[in-house]
C-alpha positions in Angstrom: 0.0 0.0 0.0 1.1 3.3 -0.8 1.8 6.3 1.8 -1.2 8.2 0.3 -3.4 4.9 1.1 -2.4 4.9 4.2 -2.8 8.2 4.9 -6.5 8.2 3.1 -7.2 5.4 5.4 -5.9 6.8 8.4 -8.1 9.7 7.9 -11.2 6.8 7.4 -10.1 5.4 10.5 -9.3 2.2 8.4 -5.6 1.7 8.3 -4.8 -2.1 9.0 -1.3 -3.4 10.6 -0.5 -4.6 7.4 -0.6 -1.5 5.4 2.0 0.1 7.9 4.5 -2.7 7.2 4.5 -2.0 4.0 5.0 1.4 4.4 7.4 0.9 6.7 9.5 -1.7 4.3 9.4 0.4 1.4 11.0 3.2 3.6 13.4 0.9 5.3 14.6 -1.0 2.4 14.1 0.9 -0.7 13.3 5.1 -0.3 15.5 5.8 2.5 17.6 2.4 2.8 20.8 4.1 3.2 19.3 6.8 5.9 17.3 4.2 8.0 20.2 1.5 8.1 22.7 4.5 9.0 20.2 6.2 11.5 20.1 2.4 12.8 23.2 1.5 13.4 23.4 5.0 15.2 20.8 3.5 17.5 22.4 1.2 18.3 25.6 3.2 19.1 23.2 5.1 21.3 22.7 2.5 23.6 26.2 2.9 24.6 26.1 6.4 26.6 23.5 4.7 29.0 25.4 3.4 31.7 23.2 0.9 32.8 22.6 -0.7 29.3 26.6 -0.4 28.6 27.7 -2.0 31.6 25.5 -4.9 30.8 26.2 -4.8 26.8 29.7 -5.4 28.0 29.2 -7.6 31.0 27.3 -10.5 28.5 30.6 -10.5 26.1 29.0 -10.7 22.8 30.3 -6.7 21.7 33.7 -7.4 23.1 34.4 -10.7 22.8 32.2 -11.5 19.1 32.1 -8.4 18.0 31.1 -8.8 14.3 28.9 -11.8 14.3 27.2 -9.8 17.2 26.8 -7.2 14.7 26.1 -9.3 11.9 23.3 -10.8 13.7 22.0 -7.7 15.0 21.6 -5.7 11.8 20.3 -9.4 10.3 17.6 -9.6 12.7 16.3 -6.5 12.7 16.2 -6.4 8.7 14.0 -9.8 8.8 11.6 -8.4 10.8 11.6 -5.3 8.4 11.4 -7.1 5.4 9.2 -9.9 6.7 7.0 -8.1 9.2 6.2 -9.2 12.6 3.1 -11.4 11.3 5.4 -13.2 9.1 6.7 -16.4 10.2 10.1 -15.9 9.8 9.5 -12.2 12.3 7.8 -14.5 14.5 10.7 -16.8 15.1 13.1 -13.6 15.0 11.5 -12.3 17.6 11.1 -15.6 19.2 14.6 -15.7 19.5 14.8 -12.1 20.9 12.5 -12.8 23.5 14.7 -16.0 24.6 18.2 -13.6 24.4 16.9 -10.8 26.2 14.7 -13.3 28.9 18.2 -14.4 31.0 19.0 -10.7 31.1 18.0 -8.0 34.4 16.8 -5.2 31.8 14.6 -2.9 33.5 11.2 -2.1 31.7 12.4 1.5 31.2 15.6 0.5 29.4 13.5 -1.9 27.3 11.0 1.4 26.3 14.2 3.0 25.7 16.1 0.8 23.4 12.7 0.4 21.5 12.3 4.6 21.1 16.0 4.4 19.9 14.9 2.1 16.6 11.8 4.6 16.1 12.9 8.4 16.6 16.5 8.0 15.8 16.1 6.5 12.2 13.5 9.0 11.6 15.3 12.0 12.9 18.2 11.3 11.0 16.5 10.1 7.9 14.6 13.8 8.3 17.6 15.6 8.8 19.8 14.2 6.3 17.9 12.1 4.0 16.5 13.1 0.5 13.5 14.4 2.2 11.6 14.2 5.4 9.3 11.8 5.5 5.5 12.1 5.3 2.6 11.1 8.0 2.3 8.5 6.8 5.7 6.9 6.7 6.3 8.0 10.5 2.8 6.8 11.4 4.1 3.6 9.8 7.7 3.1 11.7 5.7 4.1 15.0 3.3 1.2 14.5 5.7 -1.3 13.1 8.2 -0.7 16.2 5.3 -0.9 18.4 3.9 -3.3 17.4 7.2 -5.4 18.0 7.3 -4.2 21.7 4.2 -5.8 22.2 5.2 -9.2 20.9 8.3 -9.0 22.7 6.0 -8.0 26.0 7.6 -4.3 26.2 4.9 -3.1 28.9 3.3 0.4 29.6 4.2 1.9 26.0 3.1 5.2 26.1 0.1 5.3 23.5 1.1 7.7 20.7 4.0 9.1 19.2 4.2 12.9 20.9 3.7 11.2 24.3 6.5 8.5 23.5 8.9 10.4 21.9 8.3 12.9 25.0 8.9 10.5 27.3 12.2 9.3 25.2 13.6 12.8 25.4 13.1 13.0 29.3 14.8 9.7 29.6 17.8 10.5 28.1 17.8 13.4 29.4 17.9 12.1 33.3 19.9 9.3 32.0 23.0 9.9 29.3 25.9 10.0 31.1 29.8 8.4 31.1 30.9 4.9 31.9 34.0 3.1 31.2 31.7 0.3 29.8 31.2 2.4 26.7 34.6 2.6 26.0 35.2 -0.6 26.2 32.0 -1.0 23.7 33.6 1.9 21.4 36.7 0.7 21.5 35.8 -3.3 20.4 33.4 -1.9 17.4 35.4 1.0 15.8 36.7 -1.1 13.6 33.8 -2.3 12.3 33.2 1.3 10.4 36.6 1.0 9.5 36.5 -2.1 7.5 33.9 -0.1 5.3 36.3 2.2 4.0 38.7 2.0 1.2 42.1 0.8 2.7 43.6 4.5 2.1 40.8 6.3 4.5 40.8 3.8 7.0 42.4 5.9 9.4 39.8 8.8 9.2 36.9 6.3 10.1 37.5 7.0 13.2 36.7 10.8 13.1 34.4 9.9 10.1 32.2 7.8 12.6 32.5 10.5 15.6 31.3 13.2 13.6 27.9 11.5 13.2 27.0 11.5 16.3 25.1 14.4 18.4 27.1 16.4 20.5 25.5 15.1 24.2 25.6 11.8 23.0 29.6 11.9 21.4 30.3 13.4 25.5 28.4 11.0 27.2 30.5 8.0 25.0 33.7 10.4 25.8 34.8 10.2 22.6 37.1 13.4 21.1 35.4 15.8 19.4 36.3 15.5 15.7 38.3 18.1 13.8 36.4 21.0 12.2 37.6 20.0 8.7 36.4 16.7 9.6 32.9 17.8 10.9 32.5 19.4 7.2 33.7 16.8 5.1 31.2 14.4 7.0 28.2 17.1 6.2 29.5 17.5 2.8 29.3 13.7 1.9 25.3 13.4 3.8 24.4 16.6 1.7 26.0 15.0 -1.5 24.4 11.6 -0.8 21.0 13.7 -0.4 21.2 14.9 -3.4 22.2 11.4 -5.5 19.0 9.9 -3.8 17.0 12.6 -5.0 18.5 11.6 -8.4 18.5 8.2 -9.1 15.5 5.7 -8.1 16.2 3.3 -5.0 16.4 -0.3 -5.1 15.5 -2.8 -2.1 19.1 -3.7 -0.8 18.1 -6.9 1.7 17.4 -10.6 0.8 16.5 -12.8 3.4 19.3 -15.4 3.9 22.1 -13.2 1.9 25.7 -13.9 2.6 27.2 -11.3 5.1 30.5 -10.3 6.5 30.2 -13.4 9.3 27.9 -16.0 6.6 29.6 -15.3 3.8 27.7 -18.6 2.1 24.6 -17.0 3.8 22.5 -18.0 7.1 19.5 -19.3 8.7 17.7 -17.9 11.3 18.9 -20.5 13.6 22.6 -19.1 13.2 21.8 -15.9 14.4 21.9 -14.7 18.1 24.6 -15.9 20.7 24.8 -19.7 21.3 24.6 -20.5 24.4 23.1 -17.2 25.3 25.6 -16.4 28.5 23.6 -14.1 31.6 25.8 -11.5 32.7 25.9 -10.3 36.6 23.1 -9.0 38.1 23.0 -5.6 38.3 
């Protein structure tokens, strides 16, 4: 279904789980595939300036000690559920799995709500400020449900009921909770060489800065990484505004297949494969 379908039904008080999934896919993986998967991964980076969620990130091993099949697996997960939908029976077992992961873990309900509201407002916002265009109603109304909707499944309680009074209650969160702890740079430290294997081998010491440079200024203190050079903070704005404007220009193709060989399955995987095995609890907290 198209965005203007969506939002016609919306307005008939119609719109069905289903037409927001596809909304939300052809966003994701087509429109704005290269904004959402960046603004994702800088979710997940996110996650890091909580101290709470840091310590145990690196308490359970996986980012320190597996760094790029923990990656792997992560961007592989979510993009199933993106491309499948949680109805699907492949996003069922994905989030079957999640729910077993996350089950041997003391995560607080907040920090749950939290990392959730990092895969819905920081895609969007980044995807609005840097992508080809903001994107319409219907597209946000689209990633709220989809990401909601996941919550549920995975048994997320007390989600604030629309998107002003979540993304109000993400802001507040962060802003009683962003601070320093050596966890995160032992986090940033294990995967900064993850957005260095992306670049040509000649550039390869600028991903560092490179990476830095995309991150807001509370969140780049509260990680306690160095601020990046001015020169570097333009080149970075240069290449988004550049990429902008090619995506403007040329039409977008859907970049995921289910199954595709990776970085850490380079003959492919199943969904089996992915997720830590045996899942390890960390400390209680």
């Amino acid at each position: 279904m198209s965005p203007d379908a969506v939002e016609a039904a919306e307005r008939a008080g119609t719109p069905r789980l289903a037409d927001h999934h596809a909304v939300y896919r052809r966003v994701a993986l087509r429109d704005f595939g290269p904004d959402m998967r960046l603004g994702l991964n800088l979710a997940f980076y996110r996650t890091f300036a909580i101290p709470a969620i840091a310590r145990l990130l690196a308490d359970t091993g996986e980012m320190t000690e597996r760094t790029a099949k923990r990656a792997d697996d992560t961007g592989l997960m979510l993009y199933e559920l993106i491309h499948h939908g949680p109805a699907h029976p492949r996003g069922r077992q994905v989030i079957a799995a999640l729910n077993r992961i996350h089950r041997v873990y003391d995560i607080t309900p907040d920090e749950y709500r939290y990392v959730l509201g990092t895969l819905i407002f920081i895609p969007v916002r980044w995807t609005d400020r840097y992508g080809p265009r903001r994107l319409r109603p219907a597209e946000r109304a689209a990633a709220w449900h989809f990401w909601t909707e996941v919550g549920r499944l995975m048994n997320i309680r007390d989600l604030p009921p629309t998107w002003e009074a979540f993304e109000a209650w993400f802001d507040a969160y962060e802003r009683d909770n962003l601070g320093h702890d050596a966890a995160a740079t032992r986090l940033i430290d294990a995967t900064r060489h993850l957005l260095a294997a992306k670049f040509p081998r000649v550039l390869r010491r600028f991903a560092g800065g490179f990476g830095d440079a995309l991150l807001d200024e509370d969140v780049r203190r509260a990680l306690g990484v160095p601020r990046p050079s001015l020169p570097m903070r333009v080149a970075v704005r240069v290449v988004l505004r550049t990429g902008a404007v090619v995506r403007r220009l040329r039409p977008a193709s859907e970049f995921f297949v289910p199954g595709q060989p990776s970085r850490h399955y380079p003959d492919g995987y199943t969904l089996d494969e992915l997720g830590p095995d045996p899942v390890r609890p960390a400390p209680r907290r």
